[in-house]
PDB file as gemmi writes it, atoms N, CA and C in Angstrom:
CRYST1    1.000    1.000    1.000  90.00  90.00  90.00 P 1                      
ATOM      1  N   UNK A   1     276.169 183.424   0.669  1.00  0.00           N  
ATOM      2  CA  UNK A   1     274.781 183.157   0.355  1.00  0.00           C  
ATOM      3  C   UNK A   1     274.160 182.197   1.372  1.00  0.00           C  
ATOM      4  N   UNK A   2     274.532 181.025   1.755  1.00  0.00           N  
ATOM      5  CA  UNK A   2     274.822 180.493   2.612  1.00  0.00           C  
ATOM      6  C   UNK A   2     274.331 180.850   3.903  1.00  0.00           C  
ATOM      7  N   UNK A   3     275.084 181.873   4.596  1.00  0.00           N  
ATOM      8  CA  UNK A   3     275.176 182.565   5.312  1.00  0.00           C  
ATOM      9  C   UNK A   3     273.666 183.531   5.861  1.00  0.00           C  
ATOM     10  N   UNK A   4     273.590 183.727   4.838  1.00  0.00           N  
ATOM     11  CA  UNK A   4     272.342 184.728   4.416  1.00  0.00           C  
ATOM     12  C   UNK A   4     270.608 183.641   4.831  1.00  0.00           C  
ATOM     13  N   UNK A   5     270.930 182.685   4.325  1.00  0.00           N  
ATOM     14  CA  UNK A   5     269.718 181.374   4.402  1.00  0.00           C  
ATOM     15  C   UNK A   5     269.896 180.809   5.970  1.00  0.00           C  
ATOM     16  N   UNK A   6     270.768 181.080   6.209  1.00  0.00           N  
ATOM     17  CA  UNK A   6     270.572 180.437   7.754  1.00  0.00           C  
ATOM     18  C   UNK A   6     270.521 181.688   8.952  1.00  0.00           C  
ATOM     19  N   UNK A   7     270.815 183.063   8.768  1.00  0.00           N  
ATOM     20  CA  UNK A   7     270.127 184.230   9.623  1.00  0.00           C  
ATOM     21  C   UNK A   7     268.625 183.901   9.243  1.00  0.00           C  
ATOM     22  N   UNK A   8     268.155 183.866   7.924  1.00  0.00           N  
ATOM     23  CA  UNK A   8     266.574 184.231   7.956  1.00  0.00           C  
ATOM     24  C   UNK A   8     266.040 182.895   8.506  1.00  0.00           C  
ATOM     25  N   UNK A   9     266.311 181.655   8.366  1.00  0.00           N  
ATOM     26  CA  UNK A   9     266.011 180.603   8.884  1.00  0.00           C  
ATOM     27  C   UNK A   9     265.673 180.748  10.365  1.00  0.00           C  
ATOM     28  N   UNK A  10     267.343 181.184  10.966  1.00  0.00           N  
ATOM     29  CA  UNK A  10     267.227 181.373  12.667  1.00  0.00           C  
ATOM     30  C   UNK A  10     266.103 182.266  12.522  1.00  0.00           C  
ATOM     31  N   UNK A  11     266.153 183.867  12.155  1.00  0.00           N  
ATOM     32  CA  UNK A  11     265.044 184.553  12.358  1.00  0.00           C  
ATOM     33  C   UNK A  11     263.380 184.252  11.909  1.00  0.00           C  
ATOM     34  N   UNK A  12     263.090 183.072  11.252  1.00  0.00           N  
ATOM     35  CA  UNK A  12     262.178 182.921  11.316  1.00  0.00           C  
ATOM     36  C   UNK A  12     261.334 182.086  12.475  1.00  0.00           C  
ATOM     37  N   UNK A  13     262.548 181.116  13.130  1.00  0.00           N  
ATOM     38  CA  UNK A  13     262.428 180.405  14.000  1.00  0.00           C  
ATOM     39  C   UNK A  13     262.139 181.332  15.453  1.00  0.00           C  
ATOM     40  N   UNK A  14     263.035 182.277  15.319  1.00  0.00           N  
ATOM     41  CA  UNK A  14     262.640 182.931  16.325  1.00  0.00           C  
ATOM     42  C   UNK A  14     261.313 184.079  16.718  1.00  0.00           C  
ATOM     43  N   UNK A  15     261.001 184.349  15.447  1.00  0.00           N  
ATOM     44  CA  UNK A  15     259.808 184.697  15.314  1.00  0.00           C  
ATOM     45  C   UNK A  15     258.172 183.521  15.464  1.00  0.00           C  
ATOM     46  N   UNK A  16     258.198 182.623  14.858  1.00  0.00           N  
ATOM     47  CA  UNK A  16     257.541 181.807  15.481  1.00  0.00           C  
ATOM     48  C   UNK A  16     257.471 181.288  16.863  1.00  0.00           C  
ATOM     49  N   UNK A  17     258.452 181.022  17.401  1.00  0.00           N  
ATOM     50  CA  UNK A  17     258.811 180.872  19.192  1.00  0.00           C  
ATOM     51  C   UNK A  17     258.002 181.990  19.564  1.00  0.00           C  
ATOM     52  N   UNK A  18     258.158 183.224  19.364  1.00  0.00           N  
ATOM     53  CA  UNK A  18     257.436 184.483  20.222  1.00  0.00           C  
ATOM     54  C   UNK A  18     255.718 184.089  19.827  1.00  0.00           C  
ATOM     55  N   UNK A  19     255.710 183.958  18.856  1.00  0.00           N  
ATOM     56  CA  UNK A  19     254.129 183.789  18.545  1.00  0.00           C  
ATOM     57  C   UNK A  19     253.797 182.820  19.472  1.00  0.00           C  
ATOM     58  N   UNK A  20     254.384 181.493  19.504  1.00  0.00           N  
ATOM     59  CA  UNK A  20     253.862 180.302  20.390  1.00  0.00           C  
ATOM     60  C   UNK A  20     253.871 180.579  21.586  1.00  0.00           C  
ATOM     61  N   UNK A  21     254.710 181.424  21.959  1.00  0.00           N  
ATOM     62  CA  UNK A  21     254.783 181.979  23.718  1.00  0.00           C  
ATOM     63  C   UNK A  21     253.624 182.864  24.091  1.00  0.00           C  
ATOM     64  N   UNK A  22     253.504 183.700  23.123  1.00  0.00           N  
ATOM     65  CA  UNK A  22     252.600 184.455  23.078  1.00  0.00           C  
ATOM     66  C   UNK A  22     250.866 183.696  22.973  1.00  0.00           C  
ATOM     67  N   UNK A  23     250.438 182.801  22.147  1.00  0.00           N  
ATOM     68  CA  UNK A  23     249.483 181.998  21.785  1.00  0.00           C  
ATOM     69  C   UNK A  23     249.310 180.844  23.590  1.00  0.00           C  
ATOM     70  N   UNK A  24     250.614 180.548  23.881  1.00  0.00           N  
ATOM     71  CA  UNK A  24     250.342 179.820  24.887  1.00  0.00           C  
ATOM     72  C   UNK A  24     249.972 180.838  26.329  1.00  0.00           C  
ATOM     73  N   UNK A  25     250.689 182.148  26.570  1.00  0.00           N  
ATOM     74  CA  UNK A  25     250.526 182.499  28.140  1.00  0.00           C  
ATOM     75  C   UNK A  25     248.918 182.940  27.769  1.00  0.00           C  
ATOM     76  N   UNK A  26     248.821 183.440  26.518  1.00  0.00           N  
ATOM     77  CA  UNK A  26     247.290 184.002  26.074  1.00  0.00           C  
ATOM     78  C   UNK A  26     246.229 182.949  26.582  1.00  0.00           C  
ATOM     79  N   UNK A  27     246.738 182.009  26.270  1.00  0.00           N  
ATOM     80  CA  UNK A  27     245.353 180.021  26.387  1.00  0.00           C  
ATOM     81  C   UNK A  27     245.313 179.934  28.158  1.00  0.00           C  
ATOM     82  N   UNK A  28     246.447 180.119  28.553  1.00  0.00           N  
ATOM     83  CA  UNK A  28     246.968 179.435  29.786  1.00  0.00           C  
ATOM     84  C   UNK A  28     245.464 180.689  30.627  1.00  0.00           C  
ATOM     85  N   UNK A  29     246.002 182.052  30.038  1.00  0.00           N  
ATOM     86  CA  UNK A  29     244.719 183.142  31.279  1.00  0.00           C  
ATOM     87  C   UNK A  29     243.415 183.222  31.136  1.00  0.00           C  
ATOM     88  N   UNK A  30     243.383 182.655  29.409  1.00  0.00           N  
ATOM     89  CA  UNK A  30     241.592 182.875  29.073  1.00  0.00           C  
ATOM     90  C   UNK A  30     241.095 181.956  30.748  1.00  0.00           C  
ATOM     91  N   UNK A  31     239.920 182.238  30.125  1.00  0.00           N  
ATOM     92  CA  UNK A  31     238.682 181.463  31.323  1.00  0.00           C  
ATOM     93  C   UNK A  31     238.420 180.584  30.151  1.00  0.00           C  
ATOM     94  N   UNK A  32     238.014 179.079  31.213  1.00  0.00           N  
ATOM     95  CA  UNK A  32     237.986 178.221  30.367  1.00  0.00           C  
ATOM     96  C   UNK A  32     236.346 177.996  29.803  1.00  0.00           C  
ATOM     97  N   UNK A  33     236.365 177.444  28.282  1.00  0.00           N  
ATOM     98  CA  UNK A  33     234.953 177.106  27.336  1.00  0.00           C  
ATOM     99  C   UNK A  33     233.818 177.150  28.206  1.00  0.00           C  
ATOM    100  N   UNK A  34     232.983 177.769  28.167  1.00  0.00           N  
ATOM    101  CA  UNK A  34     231.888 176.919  28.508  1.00  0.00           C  
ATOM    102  C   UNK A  34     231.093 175.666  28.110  1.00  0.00           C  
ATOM    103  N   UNK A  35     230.537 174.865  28.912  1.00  0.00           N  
ATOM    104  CA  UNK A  35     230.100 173.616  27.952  1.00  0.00           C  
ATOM    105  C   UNK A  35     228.346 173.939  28.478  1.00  0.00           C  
ATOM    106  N   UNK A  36     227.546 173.525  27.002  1.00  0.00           N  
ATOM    107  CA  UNK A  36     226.271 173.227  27.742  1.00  0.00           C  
ATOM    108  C   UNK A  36     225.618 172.319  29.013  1.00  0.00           C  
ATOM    109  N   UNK A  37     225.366 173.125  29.414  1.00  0.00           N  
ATOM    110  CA  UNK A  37     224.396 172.313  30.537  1.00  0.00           C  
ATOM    111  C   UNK A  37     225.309 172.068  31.526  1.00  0.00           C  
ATOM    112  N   UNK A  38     226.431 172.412  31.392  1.00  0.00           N  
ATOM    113  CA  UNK A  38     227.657 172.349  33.144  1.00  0.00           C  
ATOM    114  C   UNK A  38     227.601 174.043  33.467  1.00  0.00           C  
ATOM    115  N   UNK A  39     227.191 173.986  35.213  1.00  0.00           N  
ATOM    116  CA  UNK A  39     227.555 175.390  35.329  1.00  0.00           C  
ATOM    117  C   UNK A  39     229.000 175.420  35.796  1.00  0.00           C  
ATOM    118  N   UNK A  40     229.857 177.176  35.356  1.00  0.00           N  
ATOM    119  CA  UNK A  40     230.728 177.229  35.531  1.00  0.00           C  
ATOM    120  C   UNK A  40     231.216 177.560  37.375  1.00  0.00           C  
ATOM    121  N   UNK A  41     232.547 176.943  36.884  1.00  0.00           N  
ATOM    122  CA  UNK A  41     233.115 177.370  38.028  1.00  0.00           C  
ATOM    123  C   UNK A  41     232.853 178.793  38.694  1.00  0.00           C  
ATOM    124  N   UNK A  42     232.669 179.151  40.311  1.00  0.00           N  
ATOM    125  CA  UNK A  42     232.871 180.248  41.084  1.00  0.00           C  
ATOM    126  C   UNK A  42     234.324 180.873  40.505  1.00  0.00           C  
ATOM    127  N   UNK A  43     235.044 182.003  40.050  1.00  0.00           N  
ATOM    128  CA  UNK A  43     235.949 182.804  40.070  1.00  0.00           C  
ATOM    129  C   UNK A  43     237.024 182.282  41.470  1.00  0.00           C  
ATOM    130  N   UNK A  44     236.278 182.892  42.380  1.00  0.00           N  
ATOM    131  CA  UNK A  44     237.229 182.470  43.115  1.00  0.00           C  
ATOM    132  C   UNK A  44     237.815 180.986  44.109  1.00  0.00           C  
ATOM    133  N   UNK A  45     236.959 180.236  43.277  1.00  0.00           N  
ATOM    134  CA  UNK A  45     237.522 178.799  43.317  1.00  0.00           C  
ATOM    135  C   UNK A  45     238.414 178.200  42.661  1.00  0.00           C  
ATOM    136  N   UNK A  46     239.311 178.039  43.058  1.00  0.00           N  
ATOM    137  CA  UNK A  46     240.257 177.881  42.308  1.00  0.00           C  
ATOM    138  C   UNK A  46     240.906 176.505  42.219  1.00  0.00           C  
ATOM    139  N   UNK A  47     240.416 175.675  43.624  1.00  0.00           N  
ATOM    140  CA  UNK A  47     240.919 174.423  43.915  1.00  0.00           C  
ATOM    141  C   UNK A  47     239.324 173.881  44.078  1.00  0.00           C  
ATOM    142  N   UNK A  48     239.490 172.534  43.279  1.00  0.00           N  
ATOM    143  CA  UNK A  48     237.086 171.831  43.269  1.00  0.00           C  
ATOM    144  C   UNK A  48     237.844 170.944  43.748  1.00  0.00           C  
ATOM    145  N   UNK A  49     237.000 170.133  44.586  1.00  0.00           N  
ATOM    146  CA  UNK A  49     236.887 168.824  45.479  1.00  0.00           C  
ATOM    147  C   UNK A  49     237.024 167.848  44.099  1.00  0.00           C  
ATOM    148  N   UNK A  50     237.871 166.683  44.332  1.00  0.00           N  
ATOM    149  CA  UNK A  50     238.049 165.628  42.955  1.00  0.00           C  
ATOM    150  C   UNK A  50     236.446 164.828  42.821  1.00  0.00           C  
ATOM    151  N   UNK A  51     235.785 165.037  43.416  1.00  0.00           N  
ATOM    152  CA  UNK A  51     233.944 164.387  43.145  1.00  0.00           C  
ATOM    153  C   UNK A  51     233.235 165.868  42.145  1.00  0.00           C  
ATOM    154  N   UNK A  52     233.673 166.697  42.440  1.00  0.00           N  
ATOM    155  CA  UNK A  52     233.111 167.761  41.864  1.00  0.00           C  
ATOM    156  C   UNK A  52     233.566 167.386  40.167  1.00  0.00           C  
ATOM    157  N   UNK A  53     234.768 167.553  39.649  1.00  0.00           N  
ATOM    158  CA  UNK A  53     235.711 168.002  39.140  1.00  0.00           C  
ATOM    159  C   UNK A  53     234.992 166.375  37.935  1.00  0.00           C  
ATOM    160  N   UNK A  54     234.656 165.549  38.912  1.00  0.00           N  
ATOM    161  CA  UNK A  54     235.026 164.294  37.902  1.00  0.00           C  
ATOM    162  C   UNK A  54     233.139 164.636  37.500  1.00  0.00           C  
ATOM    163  N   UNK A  55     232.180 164.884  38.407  1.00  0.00           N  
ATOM    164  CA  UNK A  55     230.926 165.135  38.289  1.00  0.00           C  
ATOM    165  C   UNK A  55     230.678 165.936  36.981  1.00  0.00           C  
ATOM    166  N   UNK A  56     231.359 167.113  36.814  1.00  0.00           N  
ATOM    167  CA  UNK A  56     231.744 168.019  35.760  1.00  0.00           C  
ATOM    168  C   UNK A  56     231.604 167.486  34.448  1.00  0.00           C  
ATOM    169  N   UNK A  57     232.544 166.083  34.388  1.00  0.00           N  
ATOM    170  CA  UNK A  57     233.525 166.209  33.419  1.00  0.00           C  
ATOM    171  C   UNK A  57     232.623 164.864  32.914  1.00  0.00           C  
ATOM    172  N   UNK A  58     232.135 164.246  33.843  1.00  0.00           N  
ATOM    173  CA  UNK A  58     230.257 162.990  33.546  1.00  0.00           C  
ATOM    174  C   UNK A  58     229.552 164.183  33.061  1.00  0.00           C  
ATOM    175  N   UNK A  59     229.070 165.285  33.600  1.00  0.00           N  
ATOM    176  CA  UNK A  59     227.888 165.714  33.118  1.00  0.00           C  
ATOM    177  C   UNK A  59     228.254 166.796  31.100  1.00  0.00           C  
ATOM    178  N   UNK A  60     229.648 166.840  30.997  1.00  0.00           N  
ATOM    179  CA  UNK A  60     229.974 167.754  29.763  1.00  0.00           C  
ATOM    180  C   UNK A  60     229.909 166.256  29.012  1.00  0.00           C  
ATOM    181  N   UNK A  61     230.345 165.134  29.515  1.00  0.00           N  
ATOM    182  CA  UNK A  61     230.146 164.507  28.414  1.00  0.00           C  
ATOM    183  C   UNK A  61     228.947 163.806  28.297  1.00  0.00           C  
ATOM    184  N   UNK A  62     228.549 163.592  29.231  1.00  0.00           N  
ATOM    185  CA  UNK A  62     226.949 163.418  28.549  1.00  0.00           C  
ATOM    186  C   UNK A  62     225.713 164.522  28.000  1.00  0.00           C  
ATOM    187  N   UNK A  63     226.816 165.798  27.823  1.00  0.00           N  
ATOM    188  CA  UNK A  63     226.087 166.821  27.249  1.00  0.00           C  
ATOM    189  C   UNK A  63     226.435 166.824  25.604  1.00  0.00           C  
ATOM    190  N   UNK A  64     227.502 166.474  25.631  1.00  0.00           N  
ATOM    191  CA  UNK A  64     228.019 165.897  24.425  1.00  0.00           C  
ATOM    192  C   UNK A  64     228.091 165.200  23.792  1.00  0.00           C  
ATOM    193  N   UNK A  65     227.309 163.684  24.346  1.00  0.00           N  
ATOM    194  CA  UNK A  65     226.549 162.558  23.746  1.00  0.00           C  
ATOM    195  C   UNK A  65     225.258 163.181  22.943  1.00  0.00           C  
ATOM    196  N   UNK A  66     224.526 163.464  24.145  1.00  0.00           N  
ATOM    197  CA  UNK A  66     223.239 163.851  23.799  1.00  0.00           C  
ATOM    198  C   UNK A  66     223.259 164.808  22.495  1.00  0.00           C  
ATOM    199  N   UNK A  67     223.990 165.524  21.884  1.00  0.00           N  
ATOM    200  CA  UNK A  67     224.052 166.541  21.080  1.00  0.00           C  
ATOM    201  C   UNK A  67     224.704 165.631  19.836  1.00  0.00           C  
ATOM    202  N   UNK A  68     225.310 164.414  20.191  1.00  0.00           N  
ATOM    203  CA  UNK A  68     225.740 163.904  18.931  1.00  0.00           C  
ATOM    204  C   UNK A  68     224.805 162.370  18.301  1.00  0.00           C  
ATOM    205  N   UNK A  69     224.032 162.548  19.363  1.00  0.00           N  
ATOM    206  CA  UNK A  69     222.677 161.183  19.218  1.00  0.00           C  
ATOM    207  C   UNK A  69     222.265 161.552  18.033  1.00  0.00           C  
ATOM    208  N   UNK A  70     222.496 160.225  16.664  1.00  0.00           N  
ATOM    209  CA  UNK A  70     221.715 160.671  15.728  1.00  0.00           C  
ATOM    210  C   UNK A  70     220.830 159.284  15.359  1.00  0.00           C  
ATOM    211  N   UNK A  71     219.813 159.273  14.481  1.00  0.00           N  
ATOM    212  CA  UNK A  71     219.081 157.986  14.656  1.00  0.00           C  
ATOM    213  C   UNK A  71     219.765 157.024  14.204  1.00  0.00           C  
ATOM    214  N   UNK A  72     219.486 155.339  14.421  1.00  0.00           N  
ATOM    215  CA  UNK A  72     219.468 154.369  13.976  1.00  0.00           C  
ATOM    216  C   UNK A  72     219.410 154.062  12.660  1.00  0.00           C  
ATOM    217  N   UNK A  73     220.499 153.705  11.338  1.00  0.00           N  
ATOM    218  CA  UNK A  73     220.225 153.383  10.552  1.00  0.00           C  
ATOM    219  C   UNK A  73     219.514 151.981  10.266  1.00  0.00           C  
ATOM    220  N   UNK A  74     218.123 151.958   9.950  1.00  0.00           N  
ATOM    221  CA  UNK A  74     217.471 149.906   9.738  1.00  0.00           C  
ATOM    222  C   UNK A  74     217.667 149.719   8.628  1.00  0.00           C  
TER     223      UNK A  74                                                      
END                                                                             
């Protein structure tokens, strides 16, 4: 009985592993989110200058301030 609880155990384990492999090479090829108000990367750019990259990543989050500005409680 024993015996029996630890095949379905392994096999469940190993069934989840394929899903996560699967869930991760899937994330790894999408194209990445778009964010408001940043335009996306050229396709075939593949390597951005580190001023670009950090410019990006100032302008998504101050796209993301702005969208979470709510008023002043007095």
């Amino acid at each position: 009985m024993r015996g029996l609880g630890l095949i379905g155990l392994v096999l469940v384990l190993v069934i989840v592993g394929l899903v996560a492999k699967k869930q991760m090479t899937s994330m790894a090829s999408s194209a990445q989110p778009a964010v408001p108000g940043v335009a996306a990367p050229a396709a075939g750019d593949a390597r951005m200058n580190p001023q670009q990259v950090q410019q990006q990543v100032k302008e998504a989050l101050d796209a993301a301030v702005k969208t979470r500005q709510m008023p002043d409680d007095n």
